[in-house]
C-alpha positions as CSV (number, residue, x, y, z in Angstrom):
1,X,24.6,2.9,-24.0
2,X,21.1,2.4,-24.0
3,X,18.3,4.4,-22.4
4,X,15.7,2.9,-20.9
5,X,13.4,4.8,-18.9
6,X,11.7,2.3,-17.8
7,X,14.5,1.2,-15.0
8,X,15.2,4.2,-14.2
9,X,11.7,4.8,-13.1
10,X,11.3,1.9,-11.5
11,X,14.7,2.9,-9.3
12,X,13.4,6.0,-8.5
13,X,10.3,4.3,-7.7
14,X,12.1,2.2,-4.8
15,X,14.4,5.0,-3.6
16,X,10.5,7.1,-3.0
17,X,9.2,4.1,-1.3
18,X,11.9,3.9,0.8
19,X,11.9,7.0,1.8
20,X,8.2,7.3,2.1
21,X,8.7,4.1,5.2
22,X,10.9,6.4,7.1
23,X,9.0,9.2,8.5
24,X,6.7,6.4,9.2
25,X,9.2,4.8,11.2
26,X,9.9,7.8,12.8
27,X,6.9,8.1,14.2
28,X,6.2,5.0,15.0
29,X,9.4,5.2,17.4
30,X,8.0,8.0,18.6
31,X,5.2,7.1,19.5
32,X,3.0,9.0,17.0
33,X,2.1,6.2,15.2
34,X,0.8,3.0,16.5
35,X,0.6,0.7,13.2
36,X,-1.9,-2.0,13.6
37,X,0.5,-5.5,13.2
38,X,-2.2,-7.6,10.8
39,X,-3.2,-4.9,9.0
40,X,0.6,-4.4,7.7
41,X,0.8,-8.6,7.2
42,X,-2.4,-8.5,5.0
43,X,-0.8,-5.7,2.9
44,X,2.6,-7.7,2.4
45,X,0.6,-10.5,1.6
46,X,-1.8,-8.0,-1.1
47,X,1.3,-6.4,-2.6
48,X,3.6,-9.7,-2.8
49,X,-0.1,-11.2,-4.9
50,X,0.4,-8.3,-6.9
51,X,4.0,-8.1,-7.6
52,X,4.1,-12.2,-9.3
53,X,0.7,-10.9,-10.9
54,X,2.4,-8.0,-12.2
55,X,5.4,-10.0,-13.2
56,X,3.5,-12.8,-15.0
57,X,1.7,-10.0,-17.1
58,X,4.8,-7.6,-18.4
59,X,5.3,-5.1,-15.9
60,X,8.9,-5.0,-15.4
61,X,10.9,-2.5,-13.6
62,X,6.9,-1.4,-12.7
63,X,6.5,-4.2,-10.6
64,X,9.3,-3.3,-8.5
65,X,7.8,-0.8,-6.4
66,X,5.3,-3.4,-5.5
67,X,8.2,-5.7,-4.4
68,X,9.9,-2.6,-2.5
69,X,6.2,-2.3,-0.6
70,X,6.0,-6.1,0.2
71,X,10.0,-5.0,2.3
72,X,8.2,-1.9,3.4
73,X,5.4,-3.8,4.8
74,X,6.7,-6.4,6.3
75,X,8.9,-4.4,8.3
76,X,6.1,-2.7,10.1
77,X,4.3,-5.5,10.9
78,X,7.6,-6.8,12.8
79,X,7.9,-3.0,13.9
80,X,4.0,-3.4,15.2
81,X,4.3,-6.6,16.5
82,X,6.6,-4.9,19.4
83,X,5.4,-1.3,19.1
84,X,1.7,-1.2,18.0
85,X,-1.9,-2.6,18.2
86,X,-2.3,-6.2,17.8
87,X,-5.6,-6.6,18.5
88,X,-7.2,-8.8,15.0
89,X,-10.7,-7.9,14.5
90,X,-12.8,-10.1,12.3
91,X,-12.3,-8.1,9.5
92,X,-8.5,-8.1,9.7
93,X,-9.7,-12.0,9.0
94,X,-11.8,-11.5,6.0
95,X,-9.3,-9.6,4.3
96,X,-6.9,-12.3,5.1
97,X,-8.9,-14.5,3.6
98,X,-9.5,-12.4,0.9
99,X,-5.8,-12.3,-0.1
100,X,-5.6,-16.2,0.4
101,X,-8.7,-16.6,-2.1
102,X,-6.9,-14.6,-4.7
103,X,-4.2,-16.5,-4.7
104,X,-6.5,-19.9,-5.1
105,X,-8.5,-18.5,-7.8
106,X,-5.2,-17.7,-9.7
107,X,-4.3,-21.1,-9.4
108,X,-7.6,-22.4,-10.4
109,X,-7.8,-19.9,-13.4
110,X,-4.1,-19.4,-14.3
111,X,-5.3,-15.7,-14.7
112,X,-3.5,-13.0,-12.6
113,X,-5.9,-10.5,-13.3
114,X,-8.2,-12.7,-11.3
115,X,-6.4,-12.4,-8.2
116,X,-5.3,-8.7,-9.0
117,X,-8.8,-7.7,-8.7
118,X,-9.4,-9.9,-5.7
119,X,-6.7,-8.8,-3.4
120,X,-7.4,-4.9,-5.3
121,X,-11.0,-5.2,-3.9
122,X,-9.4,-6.9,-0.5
123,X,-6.9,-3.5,-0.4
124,X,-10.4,-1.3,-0.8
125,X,-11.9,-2.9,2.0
126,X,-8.8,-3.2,4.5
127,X,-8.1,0.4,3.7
128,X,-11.7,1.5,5.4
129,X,-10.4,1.2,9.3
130,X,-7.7,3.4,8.3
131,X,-9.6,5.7,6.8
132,X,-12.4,5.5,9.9
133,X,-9.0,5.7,12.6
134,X,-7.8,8.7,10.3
135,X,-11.4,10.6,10.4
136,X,-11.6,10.6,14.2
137,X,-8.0,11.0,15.1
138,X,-6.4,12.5,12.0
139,X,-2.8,13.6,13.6
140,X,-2.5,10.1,14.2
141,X,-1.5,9.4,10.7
142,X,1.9,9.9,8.9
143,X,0.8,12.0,5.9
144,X,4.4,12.6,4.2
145,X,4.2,8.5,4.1
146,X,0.7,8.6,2.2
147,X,2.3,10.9,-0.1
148,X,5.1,9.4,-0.9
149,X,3.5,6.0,-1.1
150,X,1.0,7.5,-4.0
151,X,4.1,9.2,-5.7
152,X,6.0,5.6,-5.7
153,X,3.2,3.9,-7.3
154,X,3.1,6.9,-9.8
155,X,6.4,6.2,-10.9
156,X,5.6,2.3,-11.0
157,X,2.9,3.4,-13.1
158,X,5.2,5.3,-15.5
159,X,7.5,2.5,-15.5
160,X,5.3,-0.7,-16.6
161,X,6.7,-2.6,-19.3
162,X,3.8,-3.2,-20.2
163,X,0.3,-1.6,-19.5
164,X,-2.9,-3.7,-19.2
165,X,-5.7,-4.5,-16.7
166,X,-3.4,-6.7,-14.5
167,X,-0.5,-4.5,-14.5
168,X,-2.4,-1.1,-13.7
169,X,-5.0,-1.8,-11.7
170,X,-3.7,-2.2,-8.1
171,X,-1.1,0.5,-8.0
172,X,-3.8,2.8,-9.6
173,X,-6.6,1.8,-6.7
174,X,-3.4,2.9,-4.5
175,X,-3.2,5.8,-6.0
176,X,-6.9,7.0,-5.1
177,X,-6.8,5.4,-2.0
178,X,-4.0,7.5,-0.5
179,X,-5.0,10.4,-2.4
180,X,-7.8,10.3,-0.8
181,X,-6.5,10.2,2.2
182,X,-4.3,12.3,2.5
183,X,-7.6,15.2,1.5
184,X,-9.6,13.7,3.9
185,X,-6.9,14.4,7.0
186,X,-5.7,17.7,5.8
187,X,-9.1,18.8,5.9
188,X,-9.8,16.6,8.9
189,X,-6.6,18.6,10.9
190,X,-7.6,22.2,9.5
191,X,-11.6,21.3,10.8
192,X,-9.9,20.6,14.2
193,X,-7.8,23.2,14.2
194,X,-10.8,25.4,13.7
195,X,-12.9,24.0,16.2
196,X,-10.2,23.7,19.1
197,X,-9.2,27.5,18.2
């Protein structure tokens, strides 16, 4: 029998993003959490980009946590549709867009990387309201799902088939992105819990 790391990874990657969607879930149920429905389309539509990107370069079993995420994320936005915000602000509709023009330039430039970096950029910029929502309200937020989320796309990293600008870039933006994150509301929540004390 063979070894190859490379699938298991990129199992272990799915079982940590599924896991990572249920607290979220949890919440959401709960009423914690009130996902904002677009906002969870335009990152199925981002990660779905990324997967075939991913795909068409070599990734492998590392592209499948980008395929879990696409499941992941299109499950809140049907969540959200019922049980969260569905207000669409105009810059829900430019990173919309944004994900739609990396998929045109990918066509006009049969280059993946081009839309990679596209809907990567996109991701940066539809990632600000959350990190805005998460300064002023940070127990709002499901932090065990940021955590997870980053330690899924750490195992995608670690299970590329093959590593190159197209493969790496998006899961590593993830990476920072939550990481970030998930700093910024711990130390949001302990400020808080300072000044309410």
């Amino acid at each position: 029998m063979i070894y190859d790391y490379h699938i298991v990874l990129g199992f272990i990657s799915v079982v940590v993003g599924i896991l990572g969607y249920i607290p979220y879930f949890r919440d959401i149920y709960r009423g914690k959490t009130k996902p904002h429905v677009f906002t969870w389309v335009i990152f199925a539509l981002l990660n779905a980009i990324v997967f075939f990107g991913q795909v068409s370069a070599g990734a492998g079993a590392g592209a499948w946590v980008s395929a879990i995420t696409v499941l992941g994320c299109s499950a809140i936005a049907l969540t959200a549709f019922f049980r969260g915000e569905r207000e669409i602000t105009k810059t829900d509709w430019l990173c919309f867009i944004g994900a739609l023009l990396g998929i045109v330039l990918w066509r006009i430039t049969d280059e993946p990387l081009t839309a990679v970096v596209v809907v990567t950029v996109v991701d940066v910029f539809a990632f600000a309201p959350t990190f805005r929502k998460s300064y002023m309200k940070p127990h709002e937020e499901t932090i065990s799902t940021y955590v997870l989320s980053t330690l899924k796309y750490v195992l995608g990293i670690a299970a590329l088939g093959s590593f190159n600008a197209t493969t790496l870039l998006f899961p590593v933006a993830v990476c920072l992105l939550n990481s970030s994150l998930v700093t910024m509301l711990f130390i949001r929540r302990r400020q808080l819990k300072t000044t309410n004390a």
